[in-house]
ZATIRO-411837 format. One record per residue (C-alpha): residue number from 1; residue in one letter; x, y, z. Coordinates in Angstrom, 1 decimal. Example, Ala and Ser with C-alpha at 12.3 -4.5 7.8 and 13.67 -1.06 7.14 Angstrom:
2
(site 1,'a',(12.3,-4.5,7.8))
(site 2,'s',(13.7,-1.1,7.1))
This chain:
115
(site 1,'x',(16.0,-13.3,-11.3))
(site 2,'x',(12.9,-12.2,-13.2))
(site 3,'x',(10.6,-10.0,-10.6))
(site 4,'x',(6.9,-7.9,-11.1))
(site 5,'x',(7.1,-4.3,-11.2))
(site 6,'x',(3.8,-2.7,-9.4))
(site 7,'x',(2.8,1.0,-9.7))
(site 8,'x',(0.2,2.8,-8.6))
(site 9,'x',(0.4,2.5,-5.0))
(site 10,'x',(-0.4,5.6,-2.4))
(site 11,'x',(-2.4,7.2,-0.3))
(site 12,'x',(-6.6,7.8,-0.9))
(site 13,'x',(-9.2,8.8,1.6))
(site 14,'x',(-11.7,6.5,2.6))
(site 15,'x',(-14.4,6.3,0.1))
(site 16,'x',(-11.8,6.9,-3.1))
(site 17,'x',(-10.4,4.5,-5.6))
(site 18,'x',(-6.9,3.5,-6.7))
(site 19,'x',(-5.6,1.5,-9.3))
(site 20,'x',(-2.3,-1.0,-9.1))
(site 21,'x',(-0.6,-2.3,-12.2))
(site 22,'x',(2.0,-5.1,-12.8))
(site 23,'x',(4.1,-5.6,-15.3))
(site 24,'x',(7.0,-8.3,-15.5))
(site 25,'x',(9.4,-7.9,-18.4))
(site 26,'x',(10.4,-11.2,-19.1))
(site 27,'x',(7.3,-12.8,-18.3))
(site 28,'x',(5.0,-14.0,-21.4))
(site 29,'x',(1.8,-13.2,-19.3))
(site 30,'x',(-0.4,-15.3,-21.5))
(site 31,'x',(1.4,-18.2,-19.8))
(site 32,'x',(0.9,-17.4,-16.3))
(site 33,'x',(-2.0,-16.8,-13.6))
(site 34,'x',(-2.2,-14.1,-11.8))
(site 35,'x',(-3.0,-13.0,-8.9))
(site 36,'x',(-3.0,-10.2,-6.3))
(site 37,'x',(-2.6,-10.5,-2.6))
(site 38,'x',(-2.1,-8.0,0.2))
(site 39,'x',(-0.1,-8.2,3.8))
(site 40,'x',(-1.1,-5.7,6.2))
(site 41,'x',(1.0,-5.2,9.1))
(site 42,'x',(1.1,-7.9,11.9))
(site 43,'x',(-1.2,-10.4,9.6))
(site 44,'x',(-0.3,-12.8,6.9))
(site 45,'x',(-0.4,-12.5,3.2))
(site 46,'x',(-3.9,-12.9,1.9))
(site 47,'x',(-5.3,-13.4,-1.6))
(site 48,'x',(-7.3,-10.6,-2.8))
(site 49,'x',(-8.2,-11.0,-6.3))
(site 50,'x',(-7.0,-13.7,-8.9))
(site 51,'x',(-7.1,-14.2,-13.0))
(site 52,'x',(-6.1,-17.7,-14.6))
(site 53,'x',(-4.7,-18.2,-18.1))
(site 54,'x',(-8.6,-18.6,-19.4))
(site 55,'x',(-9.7,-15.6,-17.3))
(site 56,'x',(-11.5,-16.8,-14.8))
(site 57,'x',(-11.5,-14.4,-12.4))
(site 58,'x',(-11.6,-15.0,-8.2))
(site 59,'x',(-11.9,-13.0,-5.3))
(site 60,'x',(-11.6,-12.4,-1.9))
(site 61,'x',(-15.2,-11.8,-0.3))
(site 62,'x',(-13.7,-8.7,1.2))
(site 63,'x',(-13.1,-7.4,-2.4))
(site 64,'x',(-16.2,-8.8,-3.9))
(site 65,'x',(-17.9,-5.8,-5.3))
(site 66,'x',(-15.3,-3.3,-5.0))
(site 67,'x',(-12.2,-4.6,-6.8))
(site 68,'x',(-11.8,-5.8,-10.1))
(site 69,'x',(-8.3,-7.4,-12.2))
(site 70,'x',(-7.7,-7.6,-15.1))
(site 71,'x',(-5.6,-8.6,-17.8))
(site 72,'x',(-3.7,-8.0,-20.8))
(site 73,'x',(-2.1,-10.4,-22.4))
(site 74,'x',(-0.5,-8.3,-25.1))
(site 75,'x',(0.5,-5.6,-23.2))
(site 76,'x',(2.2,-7.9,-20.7))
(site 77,'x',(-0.1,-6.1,-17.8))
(site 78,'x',(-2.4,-7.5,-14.7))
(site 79,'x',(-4.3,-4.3,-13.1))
(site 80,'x',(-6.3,-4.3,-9.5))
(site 81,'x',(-9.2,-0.9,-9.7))
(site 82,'x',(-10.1,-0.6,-6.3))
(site 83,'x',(-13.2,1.3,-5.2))
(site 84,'x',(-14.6,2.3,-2.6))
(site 85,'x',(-11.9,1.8,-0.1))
(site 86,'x',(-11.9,1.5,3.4))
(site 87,'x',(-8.9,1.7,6.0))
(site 88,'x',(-8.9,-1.8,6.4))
(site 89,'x',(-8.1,-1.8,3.1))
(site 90,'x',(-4.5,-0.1,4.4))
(site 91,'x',(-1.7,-2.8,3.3))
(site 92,'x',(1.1,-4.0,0.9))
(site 93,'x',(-0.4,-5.0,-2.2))
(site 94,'x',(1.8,-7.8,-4.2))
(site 95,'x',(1.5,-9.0,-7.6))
(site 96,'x',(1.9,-12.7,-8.5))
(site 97,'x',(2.5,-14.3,-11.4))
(site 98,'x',(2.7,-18.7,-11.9))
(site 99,'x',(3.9,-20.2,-14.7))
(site 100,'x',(5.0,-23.4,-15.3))
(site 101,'x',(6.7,-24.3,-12.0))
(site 102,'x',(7.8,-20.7,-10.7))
(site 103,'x',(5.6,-18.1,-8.4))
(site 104,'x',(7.4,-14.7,-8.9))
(site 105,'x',(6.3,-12.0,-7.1))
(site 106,'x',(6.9,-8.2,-7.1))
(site 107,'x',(8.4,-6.0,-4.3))
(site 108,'x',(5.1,-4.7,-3.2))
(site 109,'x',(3.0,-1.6,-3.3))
(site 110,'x',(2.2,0.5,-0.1))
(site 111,'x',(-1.9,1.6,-0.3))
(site 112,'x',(-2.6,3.6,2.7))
(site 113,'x',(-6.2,4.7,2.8))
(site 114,'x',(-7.0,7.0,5.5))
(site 115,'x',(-10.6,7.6,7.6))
């Protein structure tokens, strides 16, 4: 079964940035949308930030500002820079991928960010 592979999780102080990336070998990201959502603990899964096939981007208001993702289709790559991050920022980060008829996600990526 195909899966995402995120990096870049870890811990920042408050204040600091961090960047997650996403690759999916396998996966012809040109084909797919993109997205990135986060779960922290006792809450659902919530969309943070998402890319479509033409780029259009969306996010979260509580990103708005702060985050940006981005793409690249030849490298096979989705990225989420996060600034200025705040400890309720503290969560799973996930990277999604849907193309055609399948959502694959990855195993997730721990971002701690302390006060």
């Amino acid at each position: 079964q195909v899966q995402l592979v995120e990096s870049g999780g870890g811990m920042v102080q408050a204040g600091g940035s961090r960047r997650l990336s996403c690759s999916a070998p396998g996966i012809t990201f040109s084909f797919a949308g993109l997205g990135w959502y986060r779960q922290a603990p006792g809450k659902r899964r919530e969309l943070v930030a998402a890319i479509t096939r033409d780029g259009t981007i969306n996010y979260a208001d509580s990103a708005k500002g702060r985050f940006t993702i981005s793409r690249n289709n030849a490298k096979n790559t989705v990225n989420l820079q996060m600034n200025s991050l705040k400890p309720e920022d503290t969560a799973v980060y996930y990277c999604n991928a849907k193309i055609f008829a399948a959502d694959v996600w990855g195993q997730g990526a721990q971002v701690t960010v302390s006060s």
